[in-house]
C-alpha positions as CSV (number, residue, x, y, z in Angstrom):
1,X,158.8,87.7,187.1
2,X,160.6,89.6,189.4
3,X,162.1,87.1,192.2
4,X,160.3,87.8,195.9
5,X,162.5,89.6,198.3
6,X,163.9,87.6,201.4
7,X,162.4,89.1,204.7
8,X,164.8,88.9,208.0
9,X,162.8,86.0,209.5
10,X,164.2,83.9,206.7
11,X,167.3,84.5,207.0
12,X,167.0,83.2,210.5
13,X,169.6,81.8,211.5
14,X,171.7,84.3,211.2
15,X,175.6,83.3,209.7
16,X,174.8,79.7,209.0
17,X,177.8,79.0,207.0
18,X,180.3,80.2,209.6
19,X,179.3,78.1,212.8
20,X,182.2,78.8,215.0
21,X,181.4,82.8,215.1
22,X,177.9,82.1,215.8
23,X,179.1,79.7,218.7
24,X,181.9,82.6,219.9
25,X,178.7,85.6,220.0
26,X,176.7,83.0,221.7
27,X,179.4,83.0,224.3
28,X,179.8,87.0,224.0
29,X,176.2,87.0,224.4
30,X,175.8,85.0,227.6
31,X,179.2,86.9,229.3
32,X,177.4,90.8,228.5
33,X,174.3,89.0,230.2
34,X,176.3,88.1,233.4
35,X,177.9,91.5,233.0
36,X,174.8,93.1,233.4
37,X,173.5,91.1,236.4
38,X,176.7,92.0,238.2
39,X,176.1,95.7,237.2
40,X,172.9,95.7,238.7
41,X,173.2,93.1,241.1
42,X,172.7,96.0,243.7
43,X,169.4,96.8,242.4
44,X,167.6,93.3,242.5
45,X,166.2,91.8,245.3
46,X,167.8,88.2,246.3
47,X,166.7,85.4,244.7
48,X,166.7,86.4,240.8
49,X,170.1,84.8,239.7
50,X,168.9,83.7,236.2
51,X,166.9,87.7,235.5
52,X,169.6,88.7,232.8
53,X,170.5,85.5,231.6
54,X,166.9,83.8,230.1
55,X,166.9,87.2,227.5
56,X,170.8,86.3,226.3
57,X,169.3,82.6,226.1
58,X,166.5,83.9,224.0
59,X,168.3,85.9,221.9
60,X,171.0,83.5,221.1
61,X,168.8,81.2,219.7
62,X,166.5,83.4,217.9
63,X,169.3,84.5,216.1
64,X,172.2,82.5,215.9
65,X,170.0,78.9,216.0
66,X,169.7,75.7,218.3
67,X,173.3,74.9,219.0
68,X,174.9,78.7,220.1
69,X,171.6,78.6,222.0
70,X,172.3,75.2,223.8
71,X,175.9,76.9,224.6
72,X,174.5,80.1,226.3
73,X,172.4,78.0,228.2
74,X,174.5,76.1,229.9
75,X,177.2,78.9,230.0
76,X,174.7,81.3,231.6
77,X,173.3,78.5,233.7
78,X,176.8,78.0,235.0
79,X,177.3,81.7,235.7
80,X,174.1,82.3,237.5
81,X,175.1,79.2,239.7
82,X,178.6,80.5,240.6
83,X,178.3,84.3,240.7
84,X,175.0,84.3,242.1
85,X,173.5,81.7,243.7
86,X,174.8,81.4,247.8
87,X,177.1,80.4,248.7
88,X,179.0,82.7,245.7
89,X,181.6,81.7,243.7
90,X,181.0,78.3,244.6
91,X,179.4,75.6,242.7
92,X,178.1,74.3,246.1
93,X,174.6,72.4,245.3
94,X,172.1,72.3,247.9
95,X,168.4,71.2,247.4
96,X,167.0,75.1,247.1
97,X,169.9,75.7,244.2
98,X,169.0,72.0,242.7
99,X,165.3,73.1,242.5
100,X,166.6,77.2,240.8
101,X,168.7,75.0,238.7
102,X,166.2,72.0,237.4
103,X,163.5,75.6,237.0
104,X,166.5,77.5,234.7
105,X,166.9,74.1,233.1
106,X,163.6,73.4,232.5
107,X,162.6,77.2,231.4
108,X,165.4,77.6,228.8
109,X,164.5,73.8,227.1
110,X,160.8,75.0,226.7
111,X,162.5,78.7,225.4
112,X,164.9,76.7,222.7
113,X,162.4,74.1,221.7
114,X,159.6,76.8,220.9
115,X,162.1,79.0,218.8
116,X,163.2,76.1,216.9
117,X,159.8,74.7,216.3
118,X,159.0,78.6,214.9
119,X,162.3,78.7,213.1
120,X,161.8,75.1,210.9
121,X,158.1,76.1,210.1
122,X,159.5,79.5,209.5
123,X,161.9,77.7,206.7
124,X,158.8,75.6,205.1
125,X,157.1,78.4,204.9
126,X,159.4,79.9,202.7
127,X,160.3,76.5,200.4
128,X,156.2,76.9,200.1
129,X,156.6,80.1,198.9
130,X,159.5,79.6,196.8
131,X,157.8,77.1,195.6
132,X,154.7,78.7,194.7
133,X,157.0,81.5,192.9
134,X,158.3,79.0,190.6
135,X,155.0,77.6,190.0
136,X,154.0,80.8,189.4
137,X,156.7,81.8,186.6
138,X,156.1,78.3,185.0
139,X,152.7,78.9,184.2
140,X,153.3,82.6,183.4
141,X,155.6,81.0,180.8
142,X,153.5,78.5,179.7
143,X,150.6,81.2,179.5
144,X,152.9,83.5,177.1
145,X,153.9,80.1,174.9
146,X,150.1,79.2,174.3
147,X,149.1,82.6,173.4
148,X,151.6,82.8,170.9
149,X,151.5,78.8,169.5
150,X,147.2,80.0,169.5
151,X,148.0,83.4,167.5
152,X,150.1,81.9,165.3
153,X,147.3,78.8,164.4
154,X,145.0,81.9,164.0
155,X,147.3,83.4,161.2
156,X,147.8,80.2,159.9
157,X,144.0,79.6,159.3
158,X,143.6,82.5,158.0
159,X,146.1,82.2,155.2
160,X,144.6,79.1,154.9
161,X,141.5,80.3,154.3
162,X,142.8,83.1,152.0
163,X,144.6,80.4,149.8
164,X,141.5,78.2,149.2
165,X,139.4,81.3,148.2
166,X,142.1,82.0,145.8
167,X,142.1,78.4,144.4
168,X,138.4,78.7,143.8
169,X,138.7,81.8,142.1
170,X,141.6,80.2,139.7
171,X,139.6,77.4,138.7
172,X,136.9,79.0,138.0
173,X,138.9,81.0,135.3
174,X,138.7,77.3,133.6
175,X,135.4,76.4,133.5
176,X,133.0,77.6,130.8
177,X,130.2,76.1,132.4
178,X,127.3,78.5,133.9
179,X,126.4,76.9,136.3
180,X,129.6,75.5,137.6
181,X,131.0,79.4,137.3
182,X,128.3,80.3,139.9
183,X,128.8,77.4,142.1
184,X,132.6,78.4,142.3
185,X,131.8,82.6,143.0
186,X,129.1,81.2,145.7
187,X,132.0,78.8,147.2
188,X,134.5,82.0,146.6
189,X,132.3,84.2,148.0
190,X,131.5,81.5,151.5
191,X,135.2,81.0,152.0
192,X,135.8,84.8,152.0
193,X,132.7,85.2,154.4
194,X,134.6,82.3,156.6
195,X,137.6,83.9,156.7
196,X,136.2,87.4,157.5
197,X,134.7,86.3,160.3
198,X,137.4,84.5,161.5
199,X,139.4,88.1,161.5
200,X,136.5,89.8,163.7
201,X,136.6,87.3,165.5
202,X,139.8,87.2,166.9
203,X,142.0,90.6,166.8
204,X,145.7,89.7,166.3
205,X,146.6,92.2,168.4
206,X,144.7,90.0,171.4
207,X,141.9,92.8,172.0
208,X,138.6,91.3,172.3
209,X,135.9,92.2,170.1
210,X,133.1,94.4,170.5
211,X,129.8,92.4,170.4
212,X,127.6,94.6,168.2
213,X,130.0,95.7,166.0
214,X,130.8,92.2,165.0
215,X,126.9,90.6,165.0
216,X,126.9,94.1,162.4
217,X,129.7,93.4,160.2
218,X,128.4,89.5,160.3
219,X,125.2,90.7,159.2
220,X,126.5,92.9,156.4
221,X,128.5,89.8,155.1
222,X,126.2,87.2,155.0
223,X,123.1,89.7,152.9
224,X,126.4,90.6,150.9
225,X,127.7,87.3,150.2
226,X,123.6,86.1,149.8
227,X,123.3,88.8,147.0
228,X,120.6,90.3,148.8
229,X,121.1,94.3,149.3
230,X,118.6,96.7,151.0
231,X,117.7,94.6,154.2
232,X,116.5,96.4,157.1
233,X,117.5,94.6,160.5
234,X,118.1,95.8,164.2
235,X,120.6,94.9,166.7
236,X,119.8,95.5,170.3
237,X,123.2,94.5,172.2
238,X,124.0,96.1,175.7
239,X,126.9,98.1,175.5
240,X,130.0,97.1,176.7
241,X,129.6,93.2,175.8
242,X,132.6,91.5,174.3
243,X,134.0,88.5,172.8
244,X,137.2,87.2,174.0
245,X,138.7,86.3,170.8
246,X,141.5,83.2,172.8
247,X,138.5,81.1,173.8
């Protein structure tokens, strides 16, 4: 069974052997961010220090995981605070920039919490599925092993079927007895009956048998083995019906 591909939400975070780039482009991250709020500082209205900072925030955790995340939050919270917040290029705290700060703070906790609440169910989802695909090659395995320990008990009883028809026939060439001659053919002739049905029964190739043709044949055998030729008889089977041969 071929092994399930790994979508990109799974490989969330991204780089998680090398934690000291994902730390550096978390700090790249947060730097482009105050970039782009100088850029278009002359665009915005006062008042909206943090605009371009809560999407680097986002993005750094969504990607990179919890800890880059918690490092362009407080490096973007810094930044919005110097650059600007009044008085600018200050770090000058006042009870309006306390309030913009404690809101930033409080925003980009709920932000970094949430993602990392998605991203650990995100990574039991997939150990579910993992999982369920090794469950699921297990019992494909286990499948393919019982069908061929059951076709191979099949063969067996059929050989062994074969061999006691044969014994009965040998000893019969030893008895002189009437009687005991026909008691061997009729045993001889009930073994062979067995193991015939035994065959249509169950097709070695796995197939399953087709229910009239094998109430047919079963008839034919048992007027055969009977001695009784001539009988007239009827099947009425709907088409289509079949007998799995593995139960």
């Amino acid at each position: 069974m071929p092994s399930r591909p790994v979508t990109f939400l799974e490989k969330l975070p991204l780089l998680s052997s090398r934690p000291v780039l994902r730390h550096v482009l978390a700090a790249a991250l947060s730097v482009g961010a105050c970039l782009l709020r100088s850029g278009l500082d002359p665009w915005f209205p006062p008042g909206f220090p943090f605009l371009t900072f809560f999407p680097a925030v986002i993005v750094s955790v969504f990607l990179l995981g919890r800890g880059p995340g918690t490092l362009a939050a407080v490096l973007c919270g810094l930044m919005a605070w110097y650059y600007f917040i009044p008085p600018a290029r200050s770090f000058a705290i006042g009870p309006g920039t306390a309030l913009a700060l404690g809101f930033y703070g409080a925003v980009v906790v709920v932000d970094i919490t949430l993602v990392e609440w998605m991203q650990q169910a995100n990574h039991r989802l997939r150990r579910e599925r993992e999982r369920s695909h090794d469950l699921a090659e297990q019992s494909a395995r286990l499948a393919e092993r019982n069908e061929l320990l059951f076709r191979e008990l099949q063969h067996r009883v059929s050989n062994n079927i074969q061999m006691v028809g044969a014994m009965l026939t040998l000893h019969r060439r030893g008895v002189d007895h009437a009687l005991a001659k026909k008691a061997l053919d009729d045993a001889a002739a009930r073994v062979g009956l067995i193991g015939r049905i035994q065959r249509q029964l169950y097709d070695i190739d796995g197939k399953n048998t087709d229910l009239a043709a094998f109430l047919q044949g079963l008839v034919n055998d048992l007027a055969e083995s009977d001695g009784r030729v001539g009988i007239r008889y009827d099947i009425a089977v709907e088409p289509g019906i079949t007998l799995d041969g593995d139960s």
